[in-house]
N, C-alpha and C positions, 0 to 999 in steps of 0.2 A: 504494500500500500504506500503510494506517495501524498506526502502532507505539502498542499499547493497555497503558494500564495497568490492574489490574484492582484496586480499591478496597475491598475487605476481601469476606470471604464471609461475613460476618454474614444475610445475606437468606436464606431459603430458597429462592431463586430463582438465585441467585449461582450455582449450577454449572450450572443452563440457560444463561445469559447466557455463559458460560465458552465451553458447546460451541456455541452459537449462533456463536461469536466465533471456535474454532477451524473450523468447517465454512465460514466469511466466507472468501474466497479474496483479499479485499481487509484482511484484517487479521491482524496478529502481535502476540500476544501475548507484549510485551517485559518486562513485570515485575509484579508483586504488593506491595499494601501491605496490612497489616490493625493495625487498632486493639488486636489481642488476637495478638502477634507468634508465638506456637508454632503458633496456628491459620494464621498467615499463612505461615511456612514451611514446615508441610505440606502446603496447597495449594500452593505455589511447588514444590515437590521433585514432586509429582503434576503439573504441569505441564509440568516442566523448564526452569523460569525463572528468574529471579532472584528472592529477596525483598529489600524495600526496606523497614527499620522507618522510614523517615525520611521523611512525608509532605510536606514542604516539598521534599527531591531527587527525586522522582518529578515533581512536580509541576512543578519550575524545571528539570529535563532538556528541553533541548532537542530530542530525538532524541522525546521522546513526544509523539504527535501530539493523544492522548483518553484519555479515561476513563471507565471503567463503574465507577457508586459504586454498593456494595451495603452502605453504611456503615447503623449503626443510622441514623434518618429524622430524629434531634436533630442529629445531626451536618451534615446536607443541605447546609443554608443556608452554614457556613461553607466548607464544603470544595468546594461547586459554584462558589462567589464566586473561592475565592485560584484553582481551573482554571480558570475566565473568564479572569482578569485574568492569568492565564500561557498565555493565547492556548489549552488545551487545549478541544477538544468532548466532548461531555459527554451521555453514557446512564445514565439511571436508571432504579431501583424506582420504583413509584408508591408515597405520593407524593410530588410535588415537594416541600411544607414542611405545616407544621403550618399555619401560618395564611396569609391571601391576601396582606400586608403581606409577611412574608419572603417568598412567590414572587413579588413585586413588586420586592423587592432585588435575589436571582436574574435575576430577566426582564432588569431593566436590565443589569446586568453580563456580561450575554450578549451584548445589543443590543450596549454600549459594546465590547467585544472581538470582534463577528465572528465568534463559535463558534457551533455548533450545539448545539443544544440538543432530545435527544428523553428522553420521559420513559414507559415501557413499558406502554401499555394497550394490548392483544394481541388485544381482542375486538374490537375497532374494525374488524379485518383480517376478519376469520372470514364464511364465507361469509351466512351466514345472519343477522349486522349488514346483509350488505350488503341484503341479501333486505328485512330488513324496511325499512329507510332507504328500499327503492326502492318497497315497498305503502306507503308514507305518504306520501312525494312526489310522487306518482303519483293518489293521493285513494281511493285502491281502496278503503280501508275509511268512507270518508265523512269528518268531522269528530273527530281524534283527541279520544277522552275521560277514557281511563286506561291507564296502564301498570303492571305485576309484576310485577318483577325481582325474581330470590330466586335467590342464590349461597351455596352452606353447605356442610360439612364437617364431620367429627367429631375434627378435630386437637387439642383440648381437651378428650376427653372419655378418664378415666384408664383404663389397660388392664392397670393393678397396685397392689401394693401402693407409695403414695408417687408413681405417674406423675401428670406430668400432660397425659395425650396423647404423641402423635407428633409435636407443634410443640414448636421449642426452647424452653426454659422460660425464654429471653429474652424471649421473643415477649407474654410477660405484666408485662414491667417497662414500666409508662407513660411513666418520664422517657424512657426508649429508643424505645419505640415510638408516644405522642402517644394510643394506645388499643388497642383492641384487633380483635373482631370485623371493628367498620364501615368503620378507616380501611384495615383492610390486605385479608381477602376481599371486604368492602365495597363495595370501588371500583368494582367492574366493576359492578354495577348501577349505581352511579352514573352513570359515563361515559358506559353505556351508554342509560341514559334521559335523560341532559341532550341526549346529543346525537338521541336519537329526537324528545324534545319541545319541544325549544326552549329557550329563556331560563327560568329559575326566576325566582319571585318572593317565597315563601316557603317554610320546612319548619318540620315541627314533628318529635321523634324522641324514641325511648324507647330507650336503652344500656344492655343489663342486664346484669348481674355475675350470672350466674345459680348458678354453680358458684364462687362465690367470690375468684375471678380478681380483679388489681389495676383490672384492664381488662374492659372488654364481651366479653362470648362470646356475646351473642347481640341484634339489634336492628333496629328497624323502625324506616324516615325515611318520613312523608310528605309530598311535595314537589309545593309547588301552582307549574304553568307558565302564566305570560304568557296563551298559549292558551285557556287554561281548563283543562285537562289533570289530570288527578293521576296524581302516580308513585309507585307502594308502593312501598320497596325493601327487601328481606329477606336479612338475613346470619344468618351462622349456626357458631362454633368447634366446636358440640354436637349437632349434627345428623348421624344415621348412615342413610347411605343416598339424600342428599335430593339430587337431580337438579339440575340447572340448569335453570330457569326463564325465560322472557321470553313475558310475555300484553299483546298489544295489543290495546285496543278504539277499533271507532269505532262512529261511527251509521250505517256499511251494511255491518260487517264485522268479525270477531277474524280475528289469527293470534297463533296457539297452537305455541311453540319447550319443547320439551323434550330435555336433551339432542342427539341427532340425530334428532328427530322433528320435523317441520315441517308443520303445518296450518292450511289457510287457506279460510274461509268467508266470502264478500262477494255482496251484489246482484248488483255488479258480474261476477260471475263464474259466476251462476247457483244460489246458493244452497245448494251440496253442497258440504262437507266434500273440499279436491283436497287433494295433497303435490305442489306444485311442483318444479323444477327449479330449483335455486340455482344461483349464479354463482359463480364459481369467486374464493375468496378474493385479496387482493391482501397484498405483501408485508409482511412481521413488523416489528416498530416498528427493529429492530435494524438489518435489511436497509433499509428507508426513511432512516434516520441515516447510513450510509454513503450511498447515494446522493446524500442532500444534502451531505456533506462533499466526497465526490470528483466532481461530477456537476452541482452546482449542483439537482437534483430537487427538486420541492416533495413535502412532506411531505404526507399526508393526516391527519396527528395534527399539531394547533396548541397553539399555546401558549393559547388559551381554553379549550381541551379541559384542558391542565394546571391553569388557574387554576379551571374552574368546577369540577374533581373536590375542591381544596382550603375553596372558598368550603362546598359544600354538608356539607364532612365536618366544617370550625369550627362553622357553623351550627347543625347536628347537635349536637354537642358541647354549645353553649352553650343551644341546646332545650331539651334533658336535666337540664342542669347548673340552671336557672332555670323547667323546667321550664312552660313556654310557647311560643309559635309564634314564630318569628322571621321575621320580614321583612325580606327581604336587603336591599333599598335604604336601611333604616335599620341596616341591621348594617355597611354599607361605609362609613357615612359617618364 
């Protein structure tokens, strides 16, 4: 049994991760800390836990075994480092850090302590990641030559007088959140085409402030892979109604993912438009991080998965910001 602390509910995701954590049969949730303490005692009293205003005693309790940070994503890097170095494991929001240098400080002080370390992309699991990983590994569609991924919402767009949206109106402070749109619904196309195409080598990205926002609410990366490959990736805070996406091309074949719609057309397969039979998802990032604590299990989400969703989201950024292509191998250096 792991004794979990739960590290603010700043995220919008933080009461998934909550009951994700009460439904764990392998874990108790022994205390709550939050940066914003009346919000931190009302989840605590809703839980029936303790709150702890005092992130240093949470963290130096010996009885806690981990921690789930849903801390704003400024905060990551220091409070992921002092749980390392007090032996805690450690689940998060994506993402890991703003730039690839602090999840670089991170990674080590993970290594140097022996903790685990899983960082929450959820679509990695989902039947139909696995679906396509397995038509591209497999050649069914020929020679991958584009990917378009496009995740959106209308969390940003106002529904009164003075709203702005159903996203917290934290969610638009930069220094808190590093951006807006790309880095936080963003992700998941990200992850999810790095890990379809391979190694990047360059992106180029437009972040727009469309609705006036500190941050992007709305923006397109295109990301050239090793391969030859391009990856459209499309986010979106302003968008009502707009489905989830994932189109794969190759030279004998698409598959075509729309929400739970799945079609797939290849040589290979006879040339008609089928809807396969998917495989049955594998465990949630949450469920994977206990196994590897109690279990020794290998994760199927790596720490390159953490580092390349960071590498492409700064990229991104400084594209934007300079307005020109970047080319990772001279961005790392």
């Amino acid at each position: 049994m792991l004794n979990i602390a739960l590290l603010s509910k700043w995220h919008v995701h933080a009461e998934d991760y909550a009951r994700q954590a009460i439904q764990n049969k392998n874990i108790n949730i022994k205390v709550v800390w939050d940066e914003e303490v009346e919000r931190g005692r009302k989840w605590a009293g809703q839980l029936e836990v303790p709150f702890e205003s005092e992130m240093g005693k949470v963290l130096s309790d010996p009885e806690i075994d981990a921690v789930i940070v849903d801390t704003p994503t400024n905060l990551h890097k220091e409070i992921m480092i002092q749980a390392a170095n007090n032996k805690k494991h450690i689940f998060t929001e994506k993402v890991l850090a703003f730039t690839v240098e602090d999840c670089l400080e991170i990674l080590s002080a993970v290594k140097e302590n022996q903790v685990q370390l899983m960082v929450s992309l959820p679509r990695l699991t989902e039947n139909y990641y696995l679906y396509a990983q397995a038509v591209i590994d497999k050649g069914t569609l020929g020679r991958l030559t584009s990917i378009r991924c496009r995740a959106a919402h209308n969390g940003a767009v106002p529904t009164g007088e003075g709203s702005k949206g159903w996203l917290p109106e934290y969610f638009y402070n930069k220094q808190q959140t590093g951006g807006g749109a790309l880095i936080d619904l963003g992700a998941h196309p990200i992850y999810l085409t790095n890990r379809l195409a391979g190694k990047a080598k360059a992106v180029t990205a437009k972040l727009q402030e469309t609705l006036g926002y500190e941050v992007d609410d709305n923006a397109v990366v295109i990301v050239e892979y090793e391969s030859g490959a391009l990856g459209t990736l499309e986010t979106s805070f302003i968008s009502a109604g707009s489905p989830f996406q994932l189109q794969i091309f190759g030279t004998e074949g698409t598959l075509l993912i729309e929400d739970q719609t799945v079609r797939l057309k290849s040589k290979q397969t006879g040339e008609e438009w089928i809807e396969p039979d998917l495989p049955e998802a594998i465990p949630l990032p949450m469920e994977q991080w206990v196994d590897a604590i109690l279990e020794a299990a290998e994760p199927t989400l790596t720490e390159e998965d953490f580092m390349r969703l960071t590498l492409i989201n700064e990229a991104a950024s400084v594209s934007n910001e300079q307005g020109r292509r970047i080319v990772l191998a001279d961005f790392l250096v």
